[in-house]
N, CA, C and O atoms as CSV, one atom per row, in Angstrom:
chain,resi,resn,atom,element,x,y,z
A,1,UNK,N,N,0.827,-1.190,0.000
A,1,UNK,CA,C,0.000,0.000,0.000
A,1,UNK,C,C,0.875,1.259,0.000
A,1,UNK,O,O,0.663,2.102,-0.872
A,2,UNK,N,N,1.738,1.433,0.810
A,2,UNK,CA,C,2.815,2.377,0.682
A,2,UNK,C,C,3.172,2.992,-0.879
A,2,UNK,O,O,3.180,4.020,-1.556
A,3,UNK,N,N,3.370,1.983,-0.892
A,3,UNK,CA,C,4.096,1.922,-2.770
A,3,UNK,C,C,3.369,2.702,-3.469
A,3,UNK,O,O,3.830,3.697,-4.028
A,4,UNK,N,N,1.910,2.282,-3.538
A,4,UNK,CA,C,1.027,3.120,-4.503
A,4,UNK,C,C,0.904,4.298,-3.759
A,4,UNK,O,O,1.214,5.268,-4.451
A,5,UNK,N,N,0.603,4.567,-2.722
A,5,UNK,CA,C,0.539,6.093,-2.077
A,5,UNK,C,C,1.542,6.967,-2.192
A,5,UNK,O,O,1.468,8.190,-2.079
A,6,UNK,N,N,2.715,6.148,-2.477
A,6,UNK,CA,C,3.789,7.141,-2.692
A,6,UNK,C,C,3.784,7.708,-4.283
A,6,UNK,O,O,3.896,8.885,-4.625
A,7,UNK,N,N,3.621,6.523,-5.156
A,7,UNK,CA,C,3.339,6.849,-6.351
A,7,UNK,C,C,2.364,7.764,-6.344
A,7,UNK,O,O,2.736,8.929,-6.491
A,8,UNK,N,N,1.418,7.597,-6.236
A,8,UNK,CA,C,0.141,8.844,-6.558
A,8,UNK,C,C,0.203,10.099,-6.177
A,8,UNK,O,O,-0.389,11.100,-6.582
A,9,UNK,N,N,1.455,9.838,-4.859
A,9,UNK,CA,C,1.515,10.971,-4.628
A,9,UNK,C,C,2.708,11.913,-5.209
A,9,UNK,O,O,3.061,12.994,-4.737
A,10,UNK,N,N,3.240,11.252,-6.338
A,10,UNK,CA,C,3.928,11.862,-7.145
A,10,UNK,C,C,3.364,12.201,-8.248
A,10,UNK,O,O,3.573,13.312,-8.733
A,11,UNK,N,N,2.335,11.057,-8.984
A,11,UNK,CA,C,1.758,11.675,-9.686
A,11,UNK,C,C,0.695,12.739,-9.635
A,11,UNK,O,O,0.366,13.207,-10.725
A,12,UNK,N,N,0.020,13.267,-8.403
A,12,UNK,CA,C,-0.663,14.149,-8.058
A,12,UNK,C,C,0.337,15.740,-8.369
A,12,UNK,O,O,-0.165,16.766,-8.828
A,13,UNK,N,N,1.646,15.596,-8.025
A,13,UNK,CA,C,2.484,16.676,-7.785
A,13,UNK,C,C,2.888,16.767,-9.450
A,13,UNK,O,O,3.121,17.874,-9.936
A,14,UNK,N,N,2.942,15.786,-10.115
A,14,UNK,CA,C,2.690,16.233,-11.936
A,14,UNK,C,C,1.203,16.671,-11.880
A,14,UNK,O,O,0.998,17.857,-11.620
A,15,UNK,N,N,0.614,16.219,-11.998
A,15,UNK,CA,C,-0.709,16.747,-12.080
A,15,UNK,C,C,-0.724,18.324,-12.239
A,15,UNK,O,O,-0.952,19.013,-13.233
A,16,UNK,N,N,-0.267,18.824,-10.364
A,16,UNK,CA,C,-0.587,20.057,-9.958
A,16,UNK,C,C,0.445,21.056,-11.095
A,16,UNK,O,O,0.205,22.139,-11.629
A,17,UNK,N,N,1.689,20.125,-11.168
A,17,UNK,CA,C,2.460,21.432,-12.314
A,17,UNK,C,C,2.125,21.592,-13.530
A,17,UNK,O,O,2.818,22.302,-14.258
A,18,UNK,N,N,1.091,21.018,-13.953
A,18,UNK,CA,C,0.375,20.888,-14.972
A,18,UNK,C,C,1.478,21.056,-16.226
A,18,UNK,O,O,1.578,22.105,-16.862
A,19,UNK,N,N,2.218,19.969,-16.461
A,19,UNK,CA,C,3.752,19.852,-17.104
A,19,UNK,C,C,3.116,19.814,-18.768
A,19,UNK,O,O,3.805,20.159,-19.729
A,20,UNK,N,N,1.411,19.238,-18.907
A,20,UNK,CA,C,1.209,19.175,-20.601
A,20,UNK,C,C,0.900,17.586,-21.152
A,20,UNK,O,O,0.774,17.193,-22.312
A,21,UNK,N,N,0.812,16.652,-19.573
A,21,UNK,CA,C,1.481,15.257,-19.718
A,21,UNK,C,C,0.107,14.739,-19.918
A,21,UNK,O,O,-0.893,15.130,-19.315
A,22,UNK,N,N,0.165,13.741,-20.903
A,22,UNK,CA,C,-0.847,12.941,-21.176
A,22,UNK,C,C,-0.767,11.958,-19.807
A,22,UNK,O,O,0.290,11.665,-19.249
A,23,UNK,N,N,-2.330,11.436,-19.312
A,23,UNK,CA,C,-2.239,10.713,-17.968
A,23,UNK,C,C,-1.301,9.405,-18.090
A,23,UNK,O,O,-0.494,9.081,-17.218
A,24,UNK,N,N,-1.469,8.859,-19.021
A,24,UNK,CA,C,-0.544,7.857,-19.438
A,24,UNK,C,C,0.956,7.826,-19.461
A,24,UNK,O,O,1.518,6.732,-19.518
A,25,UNK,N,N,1.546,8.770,-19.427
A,25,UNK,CA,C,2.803,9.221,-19.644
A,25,UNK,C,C,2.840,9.666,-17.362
A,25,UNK,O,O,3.480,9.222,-16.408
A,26,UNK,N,N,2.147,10.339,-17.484
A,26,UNK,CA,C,1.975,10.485,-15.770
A,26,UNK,C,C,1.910,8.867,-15.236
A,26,UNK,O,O,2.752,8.314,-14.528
A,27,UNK,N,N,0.785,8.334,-15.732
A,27,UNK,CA,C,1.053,6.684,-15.125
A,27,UNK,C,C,2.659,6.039,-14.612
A,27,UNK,O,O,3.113,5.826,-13.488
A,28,UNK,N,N,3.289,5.838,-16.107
A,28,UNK,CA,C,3.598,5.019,-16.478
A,28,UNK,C,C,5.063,6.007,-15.445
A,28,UNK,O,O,5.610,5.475,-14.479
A,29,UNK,N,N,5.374,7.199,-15.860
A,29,UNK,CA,C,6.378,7.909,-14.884
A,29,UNK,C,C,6.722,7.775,-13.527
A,29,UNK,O,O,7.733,8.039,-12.876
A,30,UNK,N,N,5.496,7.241,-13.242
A,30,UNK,CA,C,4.804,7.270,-11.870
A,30,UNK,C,C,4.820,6.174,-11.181
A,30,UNK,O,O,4.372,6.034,-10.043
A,31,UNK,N,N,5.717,4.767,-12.348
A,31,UNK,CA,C,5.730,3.697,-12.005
A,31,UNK,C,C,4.573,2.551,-12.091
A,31,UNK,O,O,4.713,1.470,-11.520
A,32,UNK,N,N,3.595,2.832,-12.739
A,32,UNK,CA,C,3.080,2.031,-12.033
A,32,UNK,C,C,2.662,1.114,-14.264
A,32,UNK,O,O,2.886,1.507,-15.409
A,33,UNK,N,N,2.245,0.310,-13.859
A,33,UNK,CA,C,2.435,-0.654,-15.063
A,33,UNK,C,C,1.247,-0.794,-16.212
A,33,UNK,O,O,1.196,-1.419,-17.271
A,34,UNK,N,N,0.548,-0.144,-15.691
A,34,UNK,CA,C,-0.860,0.019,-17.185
A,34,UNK,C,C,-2.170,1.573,-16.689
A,34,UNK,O,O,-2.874,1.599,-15.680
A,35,UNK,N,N,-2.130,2.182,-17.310
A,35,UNK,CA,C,-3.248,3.383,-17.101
A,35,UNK,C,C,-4.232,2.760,-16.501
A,35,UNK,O,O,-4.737,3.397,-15.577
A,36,UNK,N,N,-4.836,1.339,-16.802
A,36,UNK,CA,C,-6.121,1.736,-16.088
A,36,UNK,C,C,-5.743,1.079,-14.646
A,36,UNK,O,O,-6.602,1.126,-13.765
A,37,UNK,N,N,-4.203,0.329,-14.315
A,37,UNK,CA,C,-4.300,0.138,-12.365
A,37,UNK,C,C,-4.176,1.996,-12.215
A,37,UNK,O,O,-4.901,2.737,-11.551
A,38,UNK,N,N,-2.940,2.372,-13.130
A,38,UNK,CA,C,-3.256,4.182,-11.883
A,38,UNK,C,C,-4.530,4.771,-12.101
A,38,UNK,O,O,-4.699,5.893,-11.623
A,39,UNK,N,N,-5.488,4.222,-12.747
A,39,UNK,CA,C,-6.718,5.243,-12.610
A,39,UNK,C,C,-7.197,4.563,-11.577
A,39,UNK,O,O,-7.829,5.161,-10.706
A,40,UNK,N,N,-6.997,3.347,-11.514
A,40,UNK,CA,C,-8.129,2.824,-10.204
A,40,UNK,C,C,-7.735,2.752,-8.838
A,40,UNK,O,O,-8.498,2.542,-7.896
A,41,UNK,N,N,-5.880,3.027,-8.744
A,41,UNK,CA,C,-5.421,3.325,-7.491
A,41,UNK,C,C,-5.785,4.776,-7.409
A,41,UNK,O,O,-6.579,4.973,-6.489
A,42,UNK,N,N,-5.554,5.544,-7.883
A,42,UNK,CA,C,-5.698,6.858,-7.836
A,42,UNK,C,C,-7.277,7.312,-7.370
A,42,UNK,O,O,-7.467,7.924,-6.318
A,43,UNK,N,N,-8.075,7.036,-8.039
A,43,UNK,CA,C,-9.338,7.193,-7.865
A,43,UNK,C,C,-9.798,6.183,-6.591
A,43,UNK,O,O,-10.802,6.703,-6.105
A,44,UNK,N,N,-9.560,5.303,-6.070
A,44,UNK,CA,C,-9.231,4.787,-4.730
A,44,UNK,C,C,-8.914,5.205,-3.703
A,44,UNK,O,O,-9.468,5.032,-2.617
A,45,UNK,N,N,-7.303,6.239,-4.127
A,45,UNK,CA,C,-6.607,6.774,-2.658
A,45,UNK,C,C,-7.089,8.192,-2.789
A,45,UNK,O,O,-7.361,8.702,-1.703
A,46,UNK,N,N,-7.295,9.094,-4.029
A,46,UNK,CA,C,-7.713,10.248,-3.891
A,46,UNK,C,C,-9.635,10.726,-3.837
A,46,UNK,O,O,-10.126,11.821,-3.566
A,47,UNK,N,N,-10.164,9.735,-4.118
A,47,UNK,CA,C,-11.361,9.577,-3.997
A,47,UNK,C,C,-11.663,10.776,-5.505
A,47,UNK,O,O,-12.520,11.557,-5.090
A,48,UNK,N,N,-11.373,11.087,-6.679
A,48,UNK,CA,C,-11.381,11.418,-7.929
A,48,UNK,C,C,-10.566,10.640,-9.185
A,48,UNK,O,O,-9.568,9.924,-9.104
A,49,UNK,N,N,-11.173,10.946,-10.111
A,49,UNK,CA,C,-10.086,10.188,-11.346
A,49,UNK,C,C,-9.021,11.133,-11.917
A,49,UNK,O,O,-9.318,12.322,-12.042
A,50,UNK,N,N,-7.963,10.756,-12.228
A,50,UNK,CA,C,-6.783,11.581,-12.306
A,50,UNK,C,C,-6.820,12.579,-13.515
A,50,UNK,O,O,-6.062,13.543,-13.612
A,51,UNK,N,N,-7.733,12.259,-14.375
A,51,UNK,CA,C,-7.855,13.236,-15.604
A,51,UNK,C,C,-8.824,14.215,-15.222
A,51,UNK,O,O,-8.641,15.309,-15.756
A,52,UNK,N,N,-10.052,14.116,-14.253
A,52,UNK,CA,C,-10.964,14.751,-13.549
A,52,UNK,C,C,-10.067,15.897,-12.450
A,52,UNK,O,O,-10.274,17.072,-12.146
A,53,UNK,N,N,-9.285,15.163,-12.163
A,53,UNK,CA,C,-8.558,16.308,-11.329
A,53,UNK,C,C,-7.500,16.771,-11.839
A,53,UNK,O,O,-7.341,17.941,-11.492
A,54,UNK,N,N,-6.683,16.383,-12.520
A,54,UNK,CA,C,-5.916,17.700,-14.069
A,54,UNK,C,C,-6.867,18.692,-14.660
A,54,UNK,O,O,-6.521,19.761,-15.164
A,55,UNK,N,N,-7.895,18.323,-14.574
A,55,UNK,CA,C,-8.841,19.234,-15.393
A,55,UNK,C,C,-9.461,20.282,-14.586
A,55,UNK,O,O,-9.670,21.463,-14.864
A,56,UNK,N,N,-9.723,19.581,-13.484
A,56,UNK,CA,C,-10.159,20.569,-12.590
A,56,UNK,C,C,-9.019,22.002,-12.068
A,56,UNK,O,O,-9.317,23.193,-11.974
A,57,UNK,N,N,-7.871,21.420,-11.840
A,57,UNK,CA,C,-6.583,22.042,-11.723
A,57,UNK,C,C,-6.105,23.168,-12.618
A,57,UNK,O,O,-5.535,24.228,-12.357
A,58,UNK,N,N,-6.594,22.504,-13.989
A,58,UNK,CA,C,-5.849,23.786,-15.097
A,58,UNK,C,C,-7.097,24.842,-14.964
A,58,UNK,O,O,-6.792,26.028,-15.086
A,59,UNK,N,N,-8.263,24.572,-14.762
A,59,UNK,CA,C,-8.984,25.550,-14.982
A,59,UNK,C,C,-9.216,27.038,-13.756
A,59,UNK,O,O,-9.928,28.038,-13.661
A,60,UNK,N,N,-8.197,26.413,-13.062
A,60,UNK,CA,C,-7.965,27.428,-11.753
A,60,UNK,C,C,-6.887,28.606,-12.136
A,60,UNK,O,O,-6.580,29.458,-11.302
C-alpha cells in the first residue's frame, strides 16, 4: 500500500504542475504498469479520477 501512495503521490504533484502530460505518460512515470491500475489506485486513494482532477486544476 505504501508503494502506490507514494506513487500517486507523485503523480498528483505532476498533475498540480500541470507539465502538458498525457495521464498515461503520468502513469507510467509514476511507475506504475498500465493506465487503467493508476486510474483505479488513484481514484481509490484520492477519492477522484486523475484526468478529472488535471482538469479541474488547469482551470484554476
Amino acid at each position: 500500500m505504501f508503494l502506490n501512495e507514494y506513487r500517486i503521490g507523485h503523480a498528483k504533484i505532476m498533475l498540480q504542475e500541470n507539465l502538458g502530460l498525457a495521464i498515461d505518460a503520468i502513469a507510467f512515470q509514476s511507475g506504475f504498469p498500465s493506465v487503467q491500475h493508476f486510474n483505479s489506485k488513484f481514484t481509490q486513494l484520492k477519492g477522484i479520477a486523475p484526468l478529472a482532477l488535471g482538469n479541474r486544476l488547469s482551470i484554476k
